[in-house]
MARMAR-945405 format. One record per residue (C-alpha): residue in one letter; x, y, z. Coordinates in steps of 0.001 Angstrom, whole numbers, plus 500000, padded with zeros to 6 digits. Each point is the difference from the previous one (the first is absolute). Layout:
N
AXYZ...
END
This chain:
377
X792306215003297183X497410499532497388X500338497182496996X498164500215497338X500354496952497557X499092500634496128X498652497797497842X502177498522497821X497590500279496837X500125503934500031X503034501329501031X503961498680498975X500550497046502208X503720501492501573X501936503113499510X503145497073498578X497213498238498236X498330502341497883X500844499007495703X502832501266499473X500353503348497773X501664499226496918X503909500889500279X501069503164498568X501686499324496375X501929502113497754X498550503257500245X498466501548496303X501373503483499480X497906502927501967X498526501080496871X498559495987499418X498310499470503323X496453500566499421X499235502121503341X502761502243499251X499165503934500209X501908503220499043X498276501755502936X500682500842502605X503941501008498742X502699497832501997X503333499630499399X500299497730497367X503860499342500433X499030497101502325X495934500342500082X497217498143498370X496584501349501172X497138497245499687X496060499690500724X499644496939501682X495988500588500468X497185501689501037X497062500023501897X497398502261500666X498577498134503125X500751502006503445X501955503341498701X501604501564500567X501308497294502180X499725496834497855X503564499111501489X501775501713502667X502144497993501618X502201497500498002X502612497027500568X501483497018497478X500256496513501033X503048498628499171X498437497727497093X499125503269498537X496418500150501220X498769503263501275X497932500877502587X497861503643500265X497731501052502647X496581501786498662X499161501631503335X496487501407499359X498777496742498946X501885498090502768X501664497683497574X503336498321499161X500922499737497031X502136497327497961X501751500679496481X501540497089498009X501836500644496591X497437498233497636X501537501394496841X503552498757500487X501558503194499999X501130500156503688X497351502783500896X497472498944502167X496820501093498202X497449497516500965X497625500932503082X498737497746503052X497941500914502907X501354497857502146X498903501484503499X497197502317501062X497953501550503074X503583501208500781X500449503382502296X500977502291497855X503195498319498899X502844502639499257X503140498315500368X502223496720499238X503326498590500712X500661496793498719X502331497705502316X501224496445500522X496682498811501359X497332501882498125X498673503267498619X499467502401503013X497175502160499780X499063503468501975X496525501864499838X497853501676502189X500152498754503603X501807496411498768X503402498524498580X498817496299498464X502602497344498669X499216498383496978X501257496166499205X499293496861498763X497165500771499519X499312501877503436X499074503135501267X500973500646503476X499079503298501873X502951500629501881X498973503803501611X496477500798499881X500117503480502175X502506502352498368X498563503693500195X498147500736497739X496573501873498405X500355503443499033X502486501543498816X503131498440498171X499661496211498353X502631497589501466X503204500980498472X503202497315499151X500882496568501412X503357498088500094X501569497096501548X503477500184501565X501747498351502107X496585497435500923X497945503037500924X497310501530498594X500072504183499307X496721501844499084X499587503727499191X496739501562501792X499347503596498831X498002502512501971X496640500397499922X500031503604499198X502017503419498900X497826502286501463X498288498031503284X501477499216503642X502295496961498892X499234496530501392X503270498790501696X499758496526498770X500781501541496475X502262501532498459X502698497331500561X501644497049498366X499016496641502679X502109496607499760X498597496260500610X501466496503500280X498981498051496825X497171498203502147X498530503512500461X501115500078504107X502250502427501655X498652503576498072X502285502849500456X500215503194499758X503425500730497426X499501502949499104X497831503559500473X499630503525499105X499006498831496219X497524501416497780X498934497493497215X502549496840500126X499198498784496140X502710498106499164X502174497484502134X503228498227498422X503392498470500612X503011501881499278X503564499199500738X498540497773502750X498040501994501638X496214501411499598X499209502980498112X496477501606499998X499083503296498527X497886502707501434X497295502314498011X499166503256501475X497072502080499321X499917501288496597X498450503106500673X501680500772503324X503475502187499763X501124499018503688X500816497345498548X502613500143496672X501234496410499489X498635496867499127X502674497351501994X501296496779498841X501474499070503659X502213497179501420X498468498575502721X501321500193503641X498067498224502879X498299502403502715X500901503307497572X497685503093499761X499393501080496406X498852503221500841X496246500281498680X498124501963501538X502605501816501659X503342499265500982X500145500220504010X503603498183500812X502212498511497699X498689498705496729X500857498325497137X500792501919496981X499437498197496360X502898498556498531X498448501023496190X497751503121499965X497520500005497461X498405503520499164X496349499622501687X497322498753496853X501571497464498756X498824497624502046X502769497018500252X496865496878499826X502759496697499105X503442498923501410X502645497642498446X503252499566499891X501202498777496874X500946496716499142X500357497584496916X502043500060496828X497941501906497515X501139503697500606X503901500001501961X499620503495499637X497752500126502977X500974497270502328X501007500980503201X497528503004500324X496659500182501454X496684500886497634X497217502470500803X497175499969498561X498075503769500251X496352499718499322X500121503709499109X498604503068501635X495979500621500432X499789503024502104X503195501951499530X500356503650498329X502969498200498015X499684496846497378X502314497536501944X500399496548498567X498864497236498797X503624498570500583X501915496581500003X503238501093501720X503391498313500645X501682501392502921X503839499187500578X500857500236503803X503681501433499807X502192500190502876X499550504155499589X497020500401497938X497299498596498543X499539499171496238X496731500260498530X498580499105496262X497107499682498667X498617496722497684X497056501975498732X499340502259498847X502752500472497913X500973501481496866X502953501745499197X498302501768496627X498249501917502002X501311500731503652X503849498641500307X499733497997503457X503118498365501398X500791498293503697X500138503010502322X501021500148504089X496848500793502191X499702503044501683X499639499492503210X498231503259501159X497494499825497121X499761496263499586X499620498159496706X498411502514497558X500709499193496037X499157502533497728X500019497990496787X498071497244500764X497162502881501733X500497501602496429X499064496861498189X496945499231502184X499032503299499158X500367499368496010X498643496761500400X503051497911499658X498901498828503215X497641497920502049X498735502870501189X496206500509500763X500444496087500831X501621499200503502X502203496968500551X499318497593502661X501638496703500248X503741498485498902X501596496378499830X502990498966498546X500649496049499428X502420497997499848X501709500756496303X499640503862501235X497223500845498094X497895502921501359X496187500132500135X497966502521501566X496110501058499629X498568503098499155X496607501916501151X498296499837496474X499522495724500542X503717499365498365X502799497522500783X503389501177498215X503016498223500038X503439501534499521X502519496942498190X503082500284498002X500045501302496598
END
């Protein structure tokens, strides 16, 4: 186990430490904020859409992965310059808009989780633990190099769960990869949780247990569905082939859309969505078919599965209402592809990463250098 301790002078002192962000006040009507925007549509029964910033420094992926402190700082990784980043709300609006470099020389840095004890951090061929003022290197040989960046991270039940994609679609596949591995917190004790997965982007905690999603070739028809999956230790997902019993997804997603960010939904800002778990599509590049960008809420029923879309969203032009999932095609929504396609959309911009804190506000970051935060009206 490797220690690194920062100097105090250039990065926040403690992950509990750090100013606090100013508490969020009465909010000014959507129309008031001054980052508000009338594009892309989004259902404005419930929905204001807000610029937090921008940034033109390391696009497309200026921040990828993203997770809130509970004082309302957030944290985004900037992979391709090895960097952590801390925002602070400097305005006193509750959005954090204010930038800080607070680590470097990072590997690749692609994923957070923030826990009891720090800000867990995945990236190349490590998993570090930032706090007070400390960055540990917990793992420094996941599998890694080609192929696939390091995909989600959680902690549950005081261990450690990692994504590792594989490092190719069209190669002979490296065993190591492809698979979903588990650690104590100390970094000890690696196993193997899970196989037979193709890019493991996302991991998250659902009804109290881990959920991880799966993104399949774009290009590739073998292989229809995305796959937001629950996850069950020593299961076979199937990919490349399926040789004994695998897993099947519990939510298909029509192959393209490309499932990047996992939550499930808590806070008090928006009841209508608590209880469900968010996707967050980045959007197709290599499909015949516009699919996405998408936020989705998906409502695990005891039959079926309800799915609706945040953005985009406007029933003026394309009349889009909660709908059950098709289980044979997966999740395919014709209006919000329509309103990508008139522009309504995020669409050429692909989403990447998605925090919610603790009032239940929703931020997530877009390819084109842009943090956007979804609040209350």
């Amino acid at each position: 186990m490797l220690i690194i301790v920062l100097s105090m002078w250039v990065f926040p002192a403690s992950l509990t430490t750090i100013a606090q962000d100013s508490p969020s006040a009465d909010l000014q009507p959507c129309g008031e904020r001054p980052g508000t925007i009338t594009l892309p549509r989004i259902n404005y029964n419930y929905y204001c859409l807000e610029t937090i910033t921008q940034t033109d420094v390391g696009r497309p992926f200026a921040y990828t992965a993203l997770a809130f402190a509970e004082n309302g700082s957030l944290y985004a990784t900037r992979p391709l310059q090895g960097q952590l980043i801390h925002l602070a709300d400097a305005e006193g609006d509750g959005l954090p808009e204010s930038e800080q470099v607070i680590l470097s020389d990072l590997d690749r840095p692609n994923a957070l989780f923030m826990a009891e004890d720090g800000l867990y951090i995945a990236g190349g061929a490590h998993i570090y633990r930032y706090a007070d003022g400390e960055l540990t290197t917990l793992v420094d040989d996941l599998p890694s190099g080609t192929g696939y960046w390091t995909g989600g991270l959680v902690v549950h039940d005081e261990r450690l769960y990692v994504g590792i994609g594989v490092n190719c679609d069209d190669c002979s596949l490296d065993p190591d990869r492809g698979v979903i591995l588990s650690y104590a917190l100390d970094g000890r004790d690696r196993q193997v949780v899970a196989t037979g997965l193709h890019q493991p982007a996302a991991l998250a905690i659902f009804r109290g247990d881990v959920w991880f999603t799966d993104i399949m070739p774009a290009d590739d028809v073998q292989y229809p569905h995305d796959e937001v999956n629950r996850l069950v230790v020593g299961a076979d997902y199937g990919y490349p082939t399926c040789a004994n019993e695998c897993e099947p997804p519990l939510i298909p997603i029509a192959r393209g859309y490309a499932p990047v960010a996992l939550l499930a939904y808590e806070g008090d800002a928006f009841p209508n969505l608590e209880g469900q778990l968010l996707a967050l599509l980045a959007g197709a590049e290599r499909t015949a078919q516009l699919r996405g960008p998408d936020l989705v809420g998906f409502d695990l029923e005891p039959e079926r599965i309800i799915a609706e879309a945040l953005f985009p969203y406007d029933p003026t032009v394309y009349v889009d209402t909660p709908f059950a999932i098709n289980m044979d095609t997966g999740y395919i929504n014709p209006a919000t592809n329509y309103l990508n396609q008139r522009g309504a959309g995020f669409w050429p911009q692909r989403l990447y990463g998605l925090a919610i804190n603790t009032q239940g506000w929703m931020v997530f970051s877009v390819s084109d250098g842009r943090l956007m935060a979804l609040r209350p009206r």
